[in-house]
SERO-4910 file (N, C-alpha, C, O; in steps of 0.05 Angstrom, whole numbers):
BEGIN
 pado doro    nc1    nc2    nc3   cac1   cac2   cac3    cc1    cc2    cc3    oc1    oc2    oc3
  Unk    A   1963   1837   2423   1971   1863   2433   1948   1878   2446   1952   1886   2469
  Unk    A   1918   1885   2431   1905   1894   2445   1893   1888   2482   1889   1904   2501
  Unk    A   1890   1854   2480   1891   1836   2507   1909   1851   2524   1900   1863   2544
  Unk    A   1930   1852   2520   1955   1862   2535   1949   1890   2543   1949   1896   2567
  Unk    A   1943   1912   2522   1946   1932   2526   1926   1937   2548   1930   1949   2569
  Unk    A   1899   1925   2538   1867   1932   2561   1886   1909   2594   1873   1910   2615
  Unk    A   1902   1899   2596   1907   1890   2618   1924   1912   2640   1922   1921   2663
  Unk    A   1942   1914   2614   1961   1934   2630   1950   1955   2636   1963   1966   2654
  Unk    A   1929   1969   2628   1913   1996   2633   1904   1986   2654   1911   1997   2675
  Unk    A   1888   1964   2658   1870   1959   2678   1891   1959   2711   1890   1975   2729
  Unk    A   1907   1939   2709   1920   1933   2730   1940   1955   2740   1945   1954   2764
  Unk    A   1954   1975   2724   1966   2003   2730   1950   2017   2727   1930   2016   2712
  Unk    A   1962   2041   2752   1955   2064   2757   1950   2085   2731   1971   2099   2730
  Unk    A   1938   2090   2719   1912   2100   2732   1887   2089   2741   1873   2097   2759
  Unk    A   1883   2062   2719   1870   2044   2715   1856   2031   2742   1832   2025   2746
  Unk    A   1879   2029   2760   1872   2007   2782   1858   2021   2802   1841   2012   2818
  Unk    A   1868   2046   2799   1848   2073   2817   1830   2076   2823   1816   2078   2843
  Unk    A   1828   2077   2782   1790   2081   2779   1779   2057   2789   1756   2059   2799
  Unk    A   1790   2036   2790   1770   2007   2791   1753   2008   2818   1729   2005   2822
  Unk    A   1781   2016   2838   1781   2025   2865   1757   2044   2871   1747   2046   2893
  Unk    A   1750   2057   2851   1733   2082   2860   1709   2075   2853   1690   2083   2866
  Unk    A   1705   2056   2827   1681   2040   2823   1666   2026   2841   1642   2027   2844
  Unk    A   1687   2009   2854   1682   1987   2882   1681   2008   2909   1675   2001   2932
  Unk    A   1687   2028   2902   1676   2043   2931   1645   2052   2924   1630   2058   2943
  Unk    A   1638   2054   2904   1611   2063   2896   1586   2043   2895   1562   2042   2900
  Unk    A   1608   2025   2886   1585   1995   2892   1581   1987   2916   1559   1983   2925
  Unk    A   1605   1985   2931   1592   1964   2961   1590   1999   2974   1587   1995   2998
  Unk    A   1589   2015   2971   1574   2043   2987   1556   2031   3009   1559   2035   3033
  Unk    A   1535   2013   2997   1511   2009   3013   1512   1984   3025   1501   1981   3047
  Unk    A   1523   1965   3015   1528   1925   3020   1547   1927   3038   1541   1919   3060
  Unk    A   1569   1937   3034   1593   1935   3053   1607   1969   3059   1623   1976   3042
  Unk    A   1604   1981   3074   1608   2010   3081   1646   2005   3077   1662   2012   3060
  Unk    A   1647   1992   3101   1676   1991   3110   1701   1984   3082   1721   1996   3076
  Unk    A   1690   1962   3071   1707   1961   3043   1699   1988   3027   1719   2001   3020
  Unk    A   1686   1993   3023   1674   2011   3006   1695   2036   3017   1709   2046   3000
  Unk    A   1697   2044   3037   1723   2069   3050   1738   2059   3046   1750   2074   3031
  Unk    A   1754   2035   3051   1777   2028   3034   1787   2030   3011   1811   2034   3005
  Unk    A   1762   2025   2991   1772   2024   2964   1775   2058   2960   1796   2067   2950
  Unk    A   1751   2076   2968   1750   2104   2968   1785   2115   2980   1796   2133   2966
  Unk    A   1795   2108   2994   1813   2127   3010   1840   2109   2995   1861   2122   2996
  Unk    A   1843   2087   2983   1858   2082   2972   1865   2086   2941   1887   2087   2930
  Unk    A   1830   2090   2926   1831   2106   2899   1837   2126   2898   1853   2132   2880
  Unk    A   1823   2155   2925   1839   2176   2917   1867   2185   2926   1882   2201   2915
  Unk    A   1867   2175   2943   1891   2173   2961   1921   2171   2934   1941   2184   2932
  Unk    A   1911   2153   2923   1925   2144   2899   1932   2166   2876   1953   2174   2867
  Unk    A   1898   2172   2871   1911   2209   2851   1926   2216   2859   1949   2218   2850
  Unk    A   1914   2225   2887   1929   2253   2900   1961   2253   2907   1975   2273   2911
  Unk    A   1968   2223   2907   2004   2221   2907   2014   2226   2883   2031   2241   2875
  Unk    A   1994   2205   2866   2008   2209   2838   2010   2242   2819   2023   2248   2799
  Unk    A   1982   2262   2842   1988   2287   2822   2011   2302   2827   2018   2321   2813
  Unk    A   2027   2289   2853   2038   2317   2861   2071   2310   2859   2083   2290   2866
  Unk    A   2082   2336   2845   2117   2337   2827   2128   2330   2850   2145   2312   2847
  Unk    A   2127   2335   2870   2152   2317   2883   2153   2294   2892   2172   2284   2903
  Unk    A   2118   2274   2887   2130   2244   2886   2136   2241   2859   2149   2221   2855
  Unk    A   2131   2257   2833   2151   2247   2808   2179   2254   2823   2194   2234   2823
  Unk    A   2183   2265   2828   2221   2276   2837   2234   2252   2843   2254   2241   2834
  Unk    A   2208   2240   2869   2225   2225   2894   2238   2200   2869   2260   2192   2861
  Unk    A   2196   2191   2858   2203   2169   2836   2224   2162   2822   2237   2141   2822
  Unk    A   2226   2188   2806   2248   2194   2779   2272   2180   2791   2284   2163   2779
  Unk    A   2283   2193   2827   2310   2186   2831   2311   2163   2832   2328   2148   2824
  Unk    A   2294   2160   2842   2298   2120   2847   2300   2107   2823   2312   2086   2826
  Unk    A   2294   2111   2802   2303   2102   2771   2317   2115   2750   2318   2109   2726
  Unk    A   2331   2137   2768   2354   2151   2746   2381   2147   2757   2393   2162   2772
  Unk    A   2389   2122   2747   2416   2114   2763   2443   2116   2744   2466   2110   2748
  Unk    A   2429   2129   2718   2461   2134   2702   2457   2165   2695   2436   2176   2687
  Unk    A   2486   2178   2701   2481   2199   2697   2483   2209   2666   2488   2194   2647
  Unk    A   2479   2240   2665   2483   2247   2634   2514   2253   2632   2533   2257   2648
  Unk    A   2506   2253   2598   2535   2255   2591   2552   2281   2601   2540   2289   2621
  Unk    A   2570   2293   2598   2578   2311   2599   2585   2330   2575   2594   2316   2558
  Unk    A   2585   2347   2569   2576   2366   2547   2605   2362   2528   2604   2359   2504
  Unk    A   2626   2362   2540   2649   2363   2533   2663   2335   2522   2683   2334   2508
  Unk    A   2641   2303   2538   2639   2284   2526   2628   2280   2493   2638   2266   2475
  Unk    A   2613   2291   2491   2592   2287   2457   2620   2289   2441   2628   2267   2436
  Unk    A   2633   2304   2434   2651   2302   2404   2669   2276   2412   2677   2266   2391
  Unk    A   2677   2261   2435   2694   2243   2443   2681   2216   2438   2694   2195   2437
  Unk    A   2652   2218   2434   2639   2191   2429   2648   2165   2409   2646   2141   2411
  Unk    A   2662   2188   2382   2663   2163   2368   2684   2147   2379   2689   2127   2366
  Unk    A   2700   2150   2402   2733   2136   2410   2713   2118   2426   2714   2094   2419
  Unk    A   2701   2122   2441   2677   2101   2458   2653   2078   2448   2642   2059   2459
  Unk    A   2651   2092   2419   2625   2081   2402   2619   2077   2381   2614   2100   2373
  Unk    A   2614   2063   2361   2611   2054   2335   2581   2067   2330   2580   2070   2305
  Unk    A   2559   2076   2340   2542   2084   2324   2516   2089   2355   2522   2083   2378
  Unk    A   2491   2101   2347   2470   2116   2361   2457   2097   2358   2456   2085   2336
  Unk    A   2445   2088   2380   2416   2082   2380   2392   2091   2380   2391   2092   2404
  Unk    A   2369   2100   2373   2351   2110   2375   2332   2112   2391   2315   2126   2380
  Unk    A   2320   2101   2424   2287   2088   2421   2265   2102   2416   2263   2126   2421
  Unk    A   2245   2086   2402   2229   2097   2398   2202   2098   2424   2202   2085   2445
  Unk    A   2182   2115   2414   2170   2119   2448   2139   2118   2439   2125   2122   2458
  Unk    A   2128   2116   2419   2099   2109   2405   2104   2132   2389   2125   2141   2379
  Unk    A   2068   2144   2391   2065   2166   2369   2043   2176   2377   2025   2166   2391
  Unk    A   2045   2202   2365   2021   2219   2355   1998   2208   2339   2008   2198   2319
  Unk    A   1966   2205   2339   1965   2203   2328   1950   2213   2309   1929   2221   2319
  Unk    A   1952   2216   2280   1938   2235   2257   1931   2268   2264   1910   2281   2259
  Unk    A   1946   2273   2272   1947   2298   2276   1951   2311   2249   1971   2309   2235
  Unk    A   1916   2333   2242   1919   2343   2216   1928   2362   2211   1922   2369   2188
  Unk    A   1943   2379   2225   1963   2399   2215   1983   2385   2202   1994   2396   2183
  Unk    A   1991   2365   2208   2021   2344   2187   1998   2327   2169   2008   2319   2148
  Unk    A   1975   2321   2172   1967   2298   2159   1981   2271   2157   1986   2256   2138
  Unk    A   1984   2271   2181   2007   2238   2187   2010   2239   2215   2008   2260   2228
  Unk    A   2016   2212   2227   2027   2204   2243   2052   2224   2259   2065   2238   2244
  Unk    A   2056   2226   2284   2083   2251   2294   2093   2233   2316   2079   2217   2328
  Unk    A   2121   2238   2322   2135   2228   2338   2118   2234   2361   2096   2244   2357
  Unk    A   2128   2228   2389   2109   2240   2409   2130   2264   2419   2151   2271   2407
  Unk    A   2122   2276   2444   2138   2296   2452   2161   2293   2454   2179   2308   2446
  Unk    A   2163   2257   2476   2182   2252   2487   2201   2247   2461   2223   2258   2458
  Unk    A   2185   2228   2442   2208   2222   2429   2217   2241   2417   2241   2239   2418
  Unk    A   2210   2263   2403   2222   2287   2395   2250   2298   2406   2270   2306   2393
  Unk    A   2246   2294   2436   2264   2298   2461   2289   2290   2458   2311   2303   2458
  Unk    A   2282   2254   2454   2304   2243   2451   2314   2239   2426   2334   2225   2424
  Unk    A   2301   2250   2402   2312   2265   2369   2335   2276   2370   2357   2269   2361
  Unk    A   2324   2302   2387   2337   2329   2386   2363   2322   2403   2383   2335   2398
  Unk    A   2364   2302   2422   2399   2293   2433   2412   2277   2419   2436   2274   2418
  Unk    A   2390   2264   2407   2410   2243   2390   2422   2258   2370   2446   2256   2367
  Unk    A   2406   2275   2354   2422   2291   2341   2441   2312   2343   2454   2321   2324
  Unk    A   2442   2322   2368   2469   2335   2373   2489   2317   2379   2512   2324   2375
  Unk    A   2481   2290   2391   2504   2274   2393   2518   2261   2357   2543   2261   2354
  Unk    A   2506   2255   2342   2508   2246   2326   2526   2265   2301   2542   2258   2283
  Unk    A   2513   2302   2309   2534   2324   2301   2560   2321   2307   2578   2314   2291
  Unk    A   2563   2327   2334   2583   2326   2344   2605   2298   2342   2628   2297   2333
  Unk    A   2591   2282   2350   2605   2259   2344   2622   2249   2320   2645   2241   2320
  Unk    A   2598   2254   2294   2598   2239   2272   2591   2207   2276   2598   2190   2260
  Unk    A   2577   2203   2301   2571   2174   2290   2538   2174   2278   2519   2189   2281
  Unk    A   2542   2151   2264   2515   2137   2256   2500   2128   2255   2503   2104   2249
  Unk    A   2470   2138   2261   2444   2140   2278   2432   2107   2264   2436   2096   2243
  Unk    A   2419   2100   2288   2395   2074   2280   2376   2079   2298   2382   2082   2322
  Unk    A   2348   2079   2287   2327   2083   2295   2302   2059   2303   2282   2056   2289
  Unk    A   2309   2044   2327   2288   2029   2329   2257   2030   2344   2252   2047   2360
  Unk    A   2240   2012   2337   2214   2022   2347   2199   2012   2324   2204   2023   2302
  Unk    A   2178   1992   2324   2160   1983   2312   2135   1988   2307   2126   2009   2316
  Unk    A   2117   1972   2292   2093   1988   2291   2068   1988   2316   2061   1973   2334
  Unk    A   2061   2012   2305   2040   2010   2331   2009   1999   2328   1992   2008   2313
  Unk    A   2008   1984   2344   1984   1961   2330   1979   1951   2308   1957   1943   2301
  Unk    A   2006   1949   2290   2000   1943   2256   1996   1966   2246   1985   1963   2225
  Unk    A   2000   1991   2250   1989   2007   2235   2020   2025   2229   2033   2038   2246
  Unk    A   2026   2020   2199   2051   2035   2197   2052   2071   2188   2030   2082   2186
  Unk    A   2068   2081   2185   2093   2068   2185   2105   2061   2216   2097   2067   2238
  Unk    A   2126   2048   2207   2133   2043   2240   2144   2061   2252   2147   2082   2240
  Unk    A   2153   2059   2278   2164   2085   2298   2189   2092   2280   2194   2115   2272
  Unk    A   2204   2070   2275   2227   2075   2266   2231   2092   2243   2251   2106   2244
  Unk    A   2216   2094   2223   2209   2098   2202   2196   2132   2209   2203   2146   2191
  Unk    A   2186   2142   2223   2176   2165   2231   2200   2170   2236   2213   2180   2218
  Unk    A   2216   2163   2264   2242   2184   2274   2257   2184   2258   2277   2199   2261
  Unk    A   2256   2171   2237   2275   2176   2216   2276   2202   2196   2292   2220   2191
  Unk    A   2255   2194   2188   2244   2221   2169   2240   2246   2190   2244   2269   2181
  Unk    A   2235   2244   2210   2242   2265   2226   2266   2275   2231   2270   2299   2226
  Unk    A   2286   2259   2243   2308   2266   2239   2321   2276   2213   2343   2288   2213
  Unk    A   2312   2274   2201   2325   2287   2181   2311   2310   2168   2325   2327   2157
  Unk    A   2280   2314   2168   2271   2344   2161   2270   2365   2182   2268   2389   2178
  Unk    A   2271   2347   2216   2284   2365   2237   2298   2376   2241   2296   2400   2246
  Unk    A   2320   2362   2239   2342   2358   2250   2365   2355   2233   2388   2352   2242
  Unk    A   2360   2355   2212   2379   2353   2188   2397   2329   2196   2421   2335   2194
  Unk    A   2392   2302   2205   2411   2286   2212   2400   2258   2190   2380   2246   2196
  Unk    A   2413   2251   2170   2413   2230   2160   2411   2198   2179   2432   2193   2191
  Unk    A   2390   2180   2184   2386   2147   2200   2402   2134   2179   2397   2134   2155
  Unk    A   2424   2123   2192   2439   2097   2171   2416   2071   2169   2408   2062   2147
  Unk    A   2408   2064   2191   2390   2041   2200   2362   2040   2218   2358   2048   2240
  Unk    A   2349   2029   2204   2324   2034   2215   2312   2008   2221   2304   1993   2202
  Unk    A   2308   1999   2256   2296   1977   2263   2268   1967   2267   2261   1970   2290
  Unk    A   2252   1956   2252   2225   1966   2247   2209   1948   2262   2185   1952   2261
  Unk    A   2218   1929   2276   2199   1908   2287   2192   1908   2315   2169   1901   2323
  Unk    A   2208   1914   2330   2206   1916   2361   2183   1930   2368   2173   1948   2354
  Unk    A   2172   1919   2399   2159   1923   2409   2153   1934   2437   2134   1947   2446
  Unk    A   2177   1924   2447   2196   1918   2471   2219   1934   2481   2238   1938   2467
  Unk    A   2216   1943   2502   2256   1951   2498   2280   1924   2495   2304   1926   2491
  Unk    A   2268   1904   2497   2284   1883   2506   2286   1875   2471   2308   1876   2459
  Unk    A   2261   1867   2458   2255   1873   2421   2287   1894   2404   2305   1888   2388
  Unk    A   2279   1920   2420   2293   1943   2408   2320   1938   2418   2335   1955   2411
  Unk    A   2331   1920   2433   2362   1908   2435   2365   1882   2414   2379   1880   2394
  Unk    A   2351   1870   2422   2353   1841   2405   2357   1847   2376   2377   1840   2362
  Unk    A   2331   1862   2365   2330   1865   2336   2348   1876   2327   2360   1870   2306
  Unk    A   2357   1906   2351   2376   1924   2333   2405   1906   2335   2424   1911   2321
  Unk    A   2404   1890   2349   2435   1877   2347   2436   1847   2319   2458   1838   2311
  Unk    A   2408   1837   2309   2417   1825   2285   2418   1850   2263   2419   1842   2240
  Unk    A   2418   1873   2265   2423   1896   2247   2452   1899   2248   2468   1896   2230
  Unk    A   2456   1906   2274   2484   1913   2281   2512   1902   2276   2529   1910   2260
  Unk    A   2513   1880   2291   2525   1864   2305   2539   1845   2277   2562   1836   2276
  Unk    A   2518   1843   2257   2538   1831   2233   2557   1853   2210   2569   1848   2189
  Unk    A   2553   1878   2224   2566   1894   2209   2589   1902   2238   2593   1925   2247
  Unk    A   2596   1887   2244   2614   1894   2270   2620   1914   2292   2638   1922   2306
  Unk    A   2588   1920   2286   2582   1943   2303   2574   1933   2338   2554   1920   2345
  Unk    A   2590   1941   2352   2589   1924   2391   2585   1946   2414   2575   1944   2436
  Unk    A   2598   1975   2395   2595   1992   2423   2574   2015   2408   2577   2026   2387
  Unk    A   2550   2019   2429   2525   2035   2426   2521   2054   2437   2527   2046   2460
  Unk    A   2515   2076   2439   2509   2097   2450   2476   2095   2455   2462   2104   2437
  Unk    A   2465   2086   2474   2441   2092   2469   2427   2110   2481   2429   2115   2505
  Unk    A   2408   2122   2463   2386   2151   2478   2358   2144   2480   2344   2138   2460
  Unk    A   2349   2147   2509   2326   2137   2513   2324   2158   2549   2339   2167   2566
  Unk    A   2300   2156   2544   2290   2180   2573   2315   2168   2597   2333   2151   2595
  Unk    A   2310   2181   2613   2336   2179   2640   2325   2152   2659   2338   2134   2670
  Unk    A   2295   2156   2658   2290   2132   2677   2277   2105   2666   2265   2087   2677
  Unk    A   2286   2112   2632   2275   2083   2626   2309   2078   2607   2310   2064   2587
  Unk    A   2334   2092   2618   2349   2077   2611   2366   2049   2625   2372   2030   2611
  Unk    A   2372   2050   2652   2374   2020   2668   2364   2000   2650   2378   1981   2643
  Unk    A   2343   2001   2644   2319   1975   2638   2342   1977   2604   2359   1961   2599
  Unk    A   2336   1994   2591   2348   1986   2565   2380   1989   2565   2386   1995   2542
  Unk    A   2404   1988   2582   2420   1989   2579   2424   1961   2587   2447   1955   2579
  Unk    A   2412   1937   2600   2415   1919   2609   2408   1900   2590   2418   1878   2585
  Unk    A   2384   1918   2575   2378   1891   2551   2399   1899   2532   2402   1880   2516
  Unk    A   2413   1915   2527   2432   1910   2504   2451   1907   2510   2465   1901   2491
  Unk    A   2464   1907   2532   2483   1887   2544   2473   1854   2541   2484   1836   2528
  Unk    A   2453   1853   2554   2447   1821   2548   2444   1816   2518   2452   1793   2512
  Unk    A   2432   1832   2492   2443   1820   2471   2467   1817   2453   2470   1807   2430
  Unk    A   2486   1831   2470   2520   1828   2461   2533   1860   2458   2554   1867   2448
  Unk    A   2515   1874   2470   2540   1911   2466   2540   1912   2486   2527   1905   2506
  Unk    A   2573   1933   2476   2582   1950   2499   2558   1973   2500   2548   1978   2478
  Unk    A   2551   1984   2516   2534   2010   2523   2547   2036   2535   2557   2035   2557
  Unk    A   2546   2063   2520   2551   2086   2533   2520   2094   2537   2506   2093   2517
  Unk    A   2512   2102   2560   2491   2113   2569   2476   2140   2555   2478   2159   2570
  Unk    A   2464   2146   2535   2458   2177   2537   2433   2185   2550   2419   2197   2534
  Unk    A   2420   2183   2577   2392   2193   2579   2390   2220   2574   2407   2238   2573
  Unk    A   2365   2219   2572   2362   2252   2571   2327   2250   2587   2314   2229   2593
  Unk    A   2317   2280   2592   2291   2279   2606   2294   2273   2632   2277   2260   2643
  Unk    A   2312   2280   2644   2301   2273   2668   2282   2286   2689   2276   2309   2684
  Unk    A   2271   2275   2714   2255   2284   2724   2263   2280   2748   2247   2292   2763
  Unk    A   2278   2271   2758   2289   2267   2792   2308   2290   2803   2321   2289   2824
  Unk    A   2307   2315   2780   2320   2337   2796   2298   2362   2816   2276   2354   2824
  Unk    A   2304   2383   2820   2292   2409   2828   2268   2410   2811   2266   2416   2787
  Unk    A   2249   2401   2828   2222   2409   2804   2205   2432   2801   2184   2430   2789
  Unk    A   2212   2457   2813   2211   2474   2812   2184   2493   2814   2178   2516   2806
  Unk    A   2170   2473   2828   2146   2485   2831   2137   2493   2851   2150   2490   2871
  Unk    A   2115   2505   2853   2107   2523   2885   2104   2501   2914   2101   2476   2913
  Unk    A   2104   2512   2930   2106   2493   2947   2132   2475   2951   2140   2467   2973
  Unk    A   2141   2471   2933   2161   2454   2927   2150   2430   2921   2156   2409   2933
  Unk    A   2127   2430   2897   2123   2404   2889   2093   2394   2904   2080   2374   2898
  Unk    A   2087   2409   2921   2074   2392   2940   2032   2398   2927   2011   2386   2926
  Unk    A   2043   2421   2920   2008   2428   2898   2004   2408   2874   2018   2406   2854
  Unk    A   1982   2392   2880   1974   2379   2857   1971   2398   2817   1964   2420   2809
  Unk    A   1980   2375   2807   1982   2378   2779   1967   2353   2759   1963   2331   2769
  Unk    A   1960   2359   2733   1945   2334   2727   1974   2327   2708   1978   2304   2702
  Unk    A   1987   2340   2703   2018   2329   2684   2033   2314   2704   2048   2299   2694
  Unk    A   2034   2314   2732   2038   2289   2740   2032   2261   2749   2044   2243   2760
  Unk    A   2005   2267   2737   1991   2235   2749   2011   2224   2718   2029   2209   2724
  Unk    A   2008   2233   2687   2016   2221   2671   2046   2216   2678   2056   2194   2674
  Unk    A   2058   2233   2686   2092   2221   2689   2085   2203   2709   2088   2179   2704
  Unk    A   2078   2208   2728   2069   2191   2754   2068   2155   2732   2089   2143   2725
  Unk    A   2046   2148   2729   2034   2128   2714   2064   2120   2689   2065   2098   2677
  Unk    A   2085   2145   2685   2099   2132   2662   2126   2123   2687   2144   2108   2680
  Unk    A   2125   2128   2702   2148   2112   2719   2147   2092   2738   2164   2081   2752
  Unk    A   2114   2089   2736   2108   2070   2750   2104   2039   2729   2111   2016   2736
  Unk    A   2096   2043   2708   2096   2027   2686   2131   2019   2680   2135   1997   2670
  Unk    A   2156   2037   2687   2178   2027   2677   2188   2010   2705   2202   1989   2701
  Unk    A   2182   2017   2732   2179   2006   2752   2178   1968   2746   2194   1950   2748
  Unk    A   2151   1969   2738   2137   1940   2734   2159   1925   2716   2170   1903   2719
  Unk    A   2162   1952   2690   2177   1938   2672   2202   1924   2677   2210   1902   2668
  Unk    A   2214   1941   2693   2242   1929   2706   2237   1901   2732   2250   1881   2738
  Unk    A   2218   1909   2740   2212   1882   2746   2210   1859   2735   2223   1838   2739
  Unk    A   2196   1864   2722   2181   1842   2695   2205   1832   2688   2208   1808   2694
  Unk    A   2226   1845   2676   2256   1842   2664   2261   1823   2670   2258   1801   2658
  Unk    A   2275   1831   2705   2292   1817   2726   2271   1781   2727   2284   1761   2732
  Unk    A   2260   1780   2725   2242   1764   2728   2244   1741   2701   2257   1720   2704
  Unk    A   2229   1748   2676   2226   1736   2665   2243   1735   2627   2236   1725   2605
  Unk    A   2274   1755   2641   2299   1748   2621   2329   1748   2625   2348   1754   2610
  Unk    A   2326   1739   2655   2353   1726   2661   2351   1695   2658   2371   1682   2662
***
């Protein structure tokens, strides 16, 4: 996992930027002309990734299921046997809790699952594994969160995944022998495609719930066009689901 992780930093953005900006500093003097290349393509690179309306443009191009409708949530259980959870990493050791914390996002997608799960009455499963070995696992956090949050009781908690493709597979030998087929699953807006496909490919029906999205009115001066440093990070998180959905199509059909 670590191998992996120092790869994927290196080869995505932000990572590939800086490398870019390194190699403009080195051949500066040996090779001028590469050296402006790598320069005008490292920053070149921030400066798209800071600014909210290439998150906008991004977001749309990967938010292809829409949200529910408000008036849908109490109708879910006629569509669905139970919630999915994903999990999205963590906080970490933050000493005001003295523990481990969901992260923002996942908080995000807590707080919908548990109004869906009100309204509904169906019954929540929380997957998401550990993070580098170090427990407890994700699943195991949104759980206990959900419920001193959110006052929402986890029937099931999937503790091994790693993957979104993991967090279908595993949660369906959970599921799937308790004859559970149709899922609701909640996961950000533009990393749901990628996981509604993998739990289709491990045997459920899927109702969509994203939530978070970012491909609407972004509401900022200019209309987006003033750099921000909160969008190089969204920038870099939809460009990583980008790859991922690549990666998918590629190497699990």
């Amino acid at each position: 996992m670590p191998f992996r992780y120092f790869v994927k930093q290196l080869l995505l953005p932000p990572g590939i930027l800086l490398l870019l900006l390194v190699l403009a500093w080195w051949f500066r003097r040996s090779r001028p002309r590469l050296a402006a290349v790598c320069f005008v393509l490292g920053a070149g690179g921030f400066w798209l990734m800071s600014l909210p309306v290439v998150v906008q443009w991004g977001a749309k191009a990967l938010e292809s299921q829409p949200p529910l409708a408000r008036d849908e949530w109490s109708t879910l259980g006629q569509r669905a046997d139970a919630i999915v959870l994903l999990g999205s990493g963590r906080e970490r050791g933050d000493i005001a809790w003295g523990a481990d914390q969901p992260t923002g996002i996942g908080l995000e997608r807590e707080r919908y699952a548990a109004r869906l799960a009100k309204a509904s009455g169906l019954p929540v499963l929380t997957s998401g594994g550990l993070h580098y070995g170090t427990p407890p696992t994700e699943a195991k956090m949104m759980a206990d969160s959900m419920l001193d949050d959110f006052g929402v009781t986890v029937r099931w908690q999937e503790g091994r995944s790693r993957t979104t493709w993991e967090n279908a597979q595993f949660s369906a030998e959970v599921l799937l022998p308790e004859g559970i087929k149709r899922v609701v699953v909640v996961t950000q807006a533009w990393h749901m495609p990628r996981s509604v496909w993998s739990f289709r490919q491990a045997g459920f029906e899927v109702v969509p719930a994203p939530v978070g999205f970012l491909g609407v009115d972004n509401a900022r001066p200019l209309g987006g066009w003033m750099p921000e440093f909160k969008s190089i990070w969204q920038s870099g998180q939809l460009l990583n689901e980008a790859v991922g959905q690549l990666g998918y199509s590629l190497f699990y059909r």
